[in-house]
C-alpha positions as a Markdown table, in Angstrom:
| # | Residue | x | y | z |
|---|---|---|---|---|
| 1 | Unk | 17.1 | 5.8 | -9.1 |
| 2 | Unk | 14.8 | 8.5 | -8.6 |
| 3 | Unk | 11.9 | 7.2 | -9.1 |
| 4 | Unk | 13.0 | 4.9 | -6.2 |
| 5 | Unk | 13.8 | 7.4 | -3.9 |
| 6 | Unk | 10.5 | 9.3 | -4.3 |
| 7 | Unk | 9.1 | 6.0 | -4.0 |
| 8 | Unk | 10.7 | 4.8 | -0.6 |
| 9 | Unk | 10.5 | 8.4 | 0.7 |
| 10 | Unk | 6.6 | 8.6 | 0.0 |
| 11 | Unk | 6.1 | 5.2 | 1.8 |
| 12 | Unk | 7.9 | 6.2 | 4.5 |
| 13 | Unk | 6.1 | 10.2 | 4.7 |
| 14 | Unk | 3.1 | 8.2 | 4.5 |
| 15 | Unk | 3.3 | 5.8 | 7.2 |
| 16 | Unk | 5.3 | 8.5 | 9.3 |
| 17 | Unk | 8.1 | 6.8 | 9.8 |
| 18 | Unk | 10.9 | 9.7 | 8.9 |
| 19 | Unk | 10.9 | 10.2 | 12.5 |
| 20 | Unk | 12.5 | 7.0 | 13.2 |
| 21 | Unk | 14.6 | 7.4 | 9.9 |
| 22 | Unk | 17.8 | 8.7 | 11.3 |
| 23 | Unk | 21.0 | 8.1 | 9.6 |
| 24 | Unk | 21.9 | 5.8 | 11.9 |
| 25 | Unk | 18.7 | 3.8 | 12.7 |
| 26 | Unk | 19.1 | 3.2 | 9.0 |
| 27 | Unk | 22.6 | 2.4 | 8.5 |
| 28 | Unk | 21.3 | -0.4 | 11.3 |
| 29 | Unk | 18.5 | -1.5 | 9.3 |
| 30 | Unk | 20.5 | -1.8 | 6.2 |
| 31 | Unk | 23.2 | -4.1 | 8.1 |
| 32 | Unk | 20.9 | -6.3 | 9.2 |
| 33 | Unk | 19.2 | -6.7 | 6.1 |
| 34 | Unk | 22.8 | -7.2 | 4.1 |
| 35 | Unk | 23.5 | -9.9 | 7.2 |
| 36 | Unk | 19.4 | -11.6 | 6.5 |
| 37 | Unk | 21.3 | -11.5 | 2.6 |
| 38 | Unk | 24.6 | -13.2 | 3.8 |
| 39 | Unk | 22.0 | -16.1 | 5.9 |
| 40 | Unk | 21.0 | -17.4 | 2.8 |
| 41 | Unk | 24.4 | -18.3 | 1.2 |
| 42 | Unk | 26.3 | -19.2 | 4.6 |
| 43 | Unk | 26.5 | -22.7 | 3.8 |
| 44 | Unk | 26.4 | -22.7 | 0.0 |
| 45 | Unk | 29.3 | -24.2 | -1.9 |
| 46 | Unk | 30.4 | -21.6 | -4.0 |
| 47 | Unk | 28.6 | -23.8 | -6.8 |
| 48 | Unk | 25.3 | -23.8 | -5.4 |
| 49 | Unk | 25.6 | -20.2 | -4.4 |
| 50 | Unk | 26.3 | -19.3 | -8.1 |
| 51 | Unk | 22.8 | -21.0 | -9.1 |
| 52 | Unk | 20.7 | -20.4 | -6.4 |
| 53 | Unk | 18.5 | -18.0 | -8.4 |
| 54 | Unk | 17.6 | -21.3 | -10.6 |
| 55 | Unk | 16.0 | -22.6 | -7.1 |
| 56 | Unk | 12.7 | -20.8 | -6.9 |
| 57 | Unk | 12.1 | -21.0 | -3.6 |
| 58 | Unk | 15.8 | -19.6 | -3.0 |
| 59 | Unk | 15.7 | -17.5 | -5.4 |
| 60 | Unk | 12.9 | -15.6 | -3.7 |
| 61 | Unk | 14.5 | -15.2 | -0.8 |
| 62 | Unk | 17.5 | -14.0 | -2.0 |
| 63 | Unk | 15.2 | -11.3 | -4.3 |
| 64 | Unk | 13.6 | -10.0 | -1.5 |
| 65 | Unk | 16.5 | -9.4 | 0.6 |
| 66 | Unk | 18.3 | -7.7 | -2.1 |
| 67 | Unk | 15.3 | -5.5 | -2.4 |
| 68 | Unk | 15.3 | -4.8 | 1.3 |
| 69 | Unk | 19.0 | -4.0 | 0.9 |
| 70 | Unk | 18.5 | -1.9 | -1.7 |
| 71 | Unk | 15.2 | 0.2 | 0.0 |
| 72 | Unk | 17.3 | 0.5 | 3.3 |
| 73 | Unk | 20.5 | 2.4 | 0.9 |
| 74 | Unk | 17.8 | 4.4 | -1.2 |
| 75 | Unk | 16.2 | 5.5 | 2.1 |
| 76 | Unk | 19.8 | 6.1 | 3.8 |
| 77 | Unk | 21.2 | 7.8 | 0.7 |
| 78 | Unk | 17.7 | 10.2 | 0.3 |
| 79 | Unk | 18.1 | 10.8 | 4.6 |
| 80 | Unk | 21.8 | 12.3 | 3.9 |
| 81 | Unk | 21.0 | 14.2 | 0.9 |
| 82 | Unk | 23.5 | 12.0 | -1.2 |
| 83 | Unk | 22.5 | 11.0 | -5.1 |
| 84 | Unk | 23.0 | 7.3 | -5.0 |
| 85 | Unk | 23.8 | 7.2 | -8.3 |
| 86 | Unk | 26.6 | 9.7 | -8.7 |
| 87 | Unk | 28.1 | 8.5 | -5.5 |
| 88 | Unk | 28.4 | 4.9 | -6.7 |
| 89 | Unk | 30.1 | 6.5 | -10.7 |
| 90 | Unk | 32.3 | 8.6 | -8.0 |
| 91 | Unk | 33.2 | 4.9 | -6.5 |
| 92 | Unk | 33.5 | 3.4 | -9.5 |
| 93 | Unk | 36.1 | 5.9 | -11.2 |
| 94 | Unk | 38.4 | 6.4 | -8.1 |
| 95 | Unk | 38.9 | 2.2 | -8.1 |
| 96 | Unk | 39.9 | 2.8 | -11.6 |
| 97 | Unk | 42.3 | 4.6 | -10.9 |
| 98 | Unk | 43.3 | 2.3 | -7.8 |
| 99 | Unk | 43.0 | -1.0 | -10.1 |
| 100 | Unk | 44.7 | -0.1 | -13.6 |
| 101 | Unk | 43.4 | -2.8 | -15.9 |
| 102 | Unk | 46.9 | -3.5 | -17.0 |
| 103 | Unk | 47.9 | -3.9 | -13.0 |
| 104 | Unk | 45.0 | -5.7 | -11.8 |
| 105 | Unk | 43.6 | -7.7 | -14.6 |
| 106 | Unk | 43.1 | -11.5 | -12.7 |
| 107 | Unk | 44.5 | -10.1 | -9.6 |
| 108 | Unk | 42.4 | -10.3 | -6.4 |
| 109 | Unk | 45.6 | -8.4 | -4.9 |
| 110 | Unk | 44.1 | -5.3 | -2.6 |
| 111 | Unk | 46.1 | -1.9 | -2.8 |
Protein backbone atom coordinates (compact mmCIF):
# COMPACT_ATOMS: atom_id res chain seq x y z
CA UNK A 1 0.00 0.00 0.00
CA UNK A 2 2.75 2.30 0.21
CA UNK A 3 4.45 1.88 -2.47
CA UNK A 4 1.04 2.92 -4.02
CA UNK A 5 0.68 5.91 -2.34
CA UNK A 6 4.12 7.24 -3.04
CA UNK A 7 3.30 6.19 -6.50
CA UNK A 8 -0.10 8.08 -7.05
CA UNK A 9 1.23 10.98 -4.94
CA UNK A 10 4.40 11.44 -7.18
CA UNK A 11 2.21 11.35 -10.37
CA UNK A 12 0.14 13.72 -9.11
CA UNK A 13 3.28 16.27 -7.55
CA UNK A 14 4.51 15.70 -10.93
CA UNK A 15 1.85 16.76 -13.13
CA UNK A 16 0.79 19.44 -10.42
CA UNK A 17 -2.32 18.37 -9.80
CA UNK A 18 -2.41 18.43 -5.72
CA UNK A 19 -3.92 21.75 -6.16
CA UNK A 20 -6.98 20.45 -7.56
CA UNK A 21 -6.62 17.34 -5.07
CA UNK A 22 -8.97 18.44 -2.42
CA UNK A 23 -10.71 15.97 -0.29
CA UNK A 24 -13.66 16.65 -1.82
CA UNK A 25 -12.74 16.99 -5.55
CA UNK A 26 -11.59 13.54 -4.80
CA UNK A 27 -14.24 11.87 -2.89
CA UNK A 28 -16.14 13.16 -6.42
CA UNK A 29 -13.66 11.54 -8.57
CA UNK A 30 -13.71 8.39 -6.71
CA UNK A 31 -17.76 8.21 -6.97
CA UNK A 32 -17.76 8.53 -10.37
CA UNK A 33 -15.27 6.09 -11.05
CA UNK A 34 -17.10 3.43 -8.49
CA UNK A 35 -20.49 4.48 -10.64
CA UNK A 36 -18.07 3.97 -14.45
CA UNK A 37 -17.48 0.37 -12.23
CA UNK A 38 -21.23 -0.23 -11.48
CA UNK A 39 -21.94 0.67 -15.78
CA UNK A 40 -20.35 -2.36 -16.60
CA UNK A 41 -22.49 -4.83 -14.52
CA UNK A 42 -25.86 -2.87 -14.72
CA UNK A 43 -27.47 -5.35 -16.89
CA UNK A 44 -25.51 -8.51 -16.01
CA UNK A 45 -27.38 -11.51 -14.67
CA UNK A 46 -25.88 -12.25 -11.65
CA UNK A 47 -24.32 -15.29 -13.77
CA UNK A 48 -22.67 -13.30 -16.27
CA UNK A 49 -21.48 -10.79 -13.77
CA UNK A 50 -19.75 -13.58 -11.78
CA UNK A 51 -17.68 -14.54 -15.06
CA UNK A 52 -17.22 -11.49 -16.73
CA UNK A 53 -13.44 -11.50 -16.05
CA UNK A 54 -13.36 -14.77 -18.37
CA UNK A 55 -14.64 -12.16 -21.23
CA UNK A 56 -11.49 -10.33 -22.24
CA UNK A 57 -12.81 -7.53 -23.54
CA UNK A 58 -14.95 -7.07 -20.23
CA UNK A 59 -12.64 -8.07 -18.25
CA UNK A 60 -10.52 -5.12 -19.16
CA UNK A 61 -12.86 -2.81 -18.51
CA UNK A 62 -13.83 -3.96 -15.38
CA UNK A 63 -9.66 -4.00 -14.45
CA UNK A 64 -9.20 -0.60 -15.28
CA UNK A 65 -12.04 0.83 -13.41
CA UNK A 66 -11.10 -1.04 -10.35
CA UNK A 67 -7.74 0.46 -10.76
CA UNK A 68 -9.14 3.88 -11.19
CA UNK A 69 -11.22 3.14 -8.07
CA UNK A 70 -8.53 2.15 -6.23
CA UNK A 71 -5.99 5.33 -7.39
CA UNK A 72 -8.88 7.79 -6.54
CA UNK A 73 -9.03 6.04 -2.48
CA UNK A 74 -5.04 5.86 -2.44
CA UNK A 75 -4.99 9.47 -3.49
CA UNK A 76 -8.04 10.41 -1.10
CA UNK A 77 -6.65 8.31 1.77
CA UNK A 78 -2.76 9.99 1.26
CA UNK A 79 -4.81 13.83 0.92
CA UNK A 80 -6.37 13.14 4.62
CA UNK A 81 -3.38 11.77 6.12
CA UNK A 82 -5.22 8.31 6.74
CA UNK A 83 -3.18 4.76 6.28
CA UNK A 84 -5.40 2.87 3.96
CA UNK A 85 -4.44 -0.05 5.25
CA UNK A 86 -4.93 0.25 8.97
CA UNK A 87 -8.22 1.99 8.43
CA UNK A 88 -9.65 -0.87 6.37
CA UNK A 89 -8.05 -3.86 9.52
CA UNK A 90 -9.94 -1.01 11.88
CA UNK A 91 -13.12 -1.75 9.50
CA UNK A 92 -12.69 -5.14 9.40
CA UNK A 93 -12.41 -5.90 13.20
CA UNK A 94 -15.32 -3.62 14.39
CA UNK A 95 -17.75 -5.71 11.79
CA UNK A 96 -16.45 -8.64 13.74
CA UNK A 97 -17.61 -7.67 16.43
CA UNK A 98 -21.03 -6.45 14.72
CA UNK A 99 -21.34 -9.90 12.70
CA UNK A 100 -20.41 -12.79 15.36
CA UNK A 101 -19.69 -15.80 13.11
CA UNK A 102 -22.00 -17.87 15.22
CA UNK A 103 -24.89 -14.89 14.66
CA UNK A 104 -24.31 -14.16 11.19
CA UNK A 105 -22.99 -17.21 9.47
CA UNK A 106 -25.49 -17.36 6.03
CA UNK A 107 -27.25 -14.36 7.23
CA UNK A 108 -27.45 -11.32 4.98
CA UNK A 109 -29.46 -9.84 8.03
CA UNK A 110 -27.99 -6.02 8.63
CA UNK A 111 -27.57 -4.98 12.47
Amino acid sequence: MQDLTIQVRAFAEERDWQQFHTPKNLAMALAGEVGELLAEFQWLTPEQAATVMSDPEAGARVRAEIGDVMIYLTRLADVLGIDLAEAALTKLAEVAVRYPVDQAKGSATKR
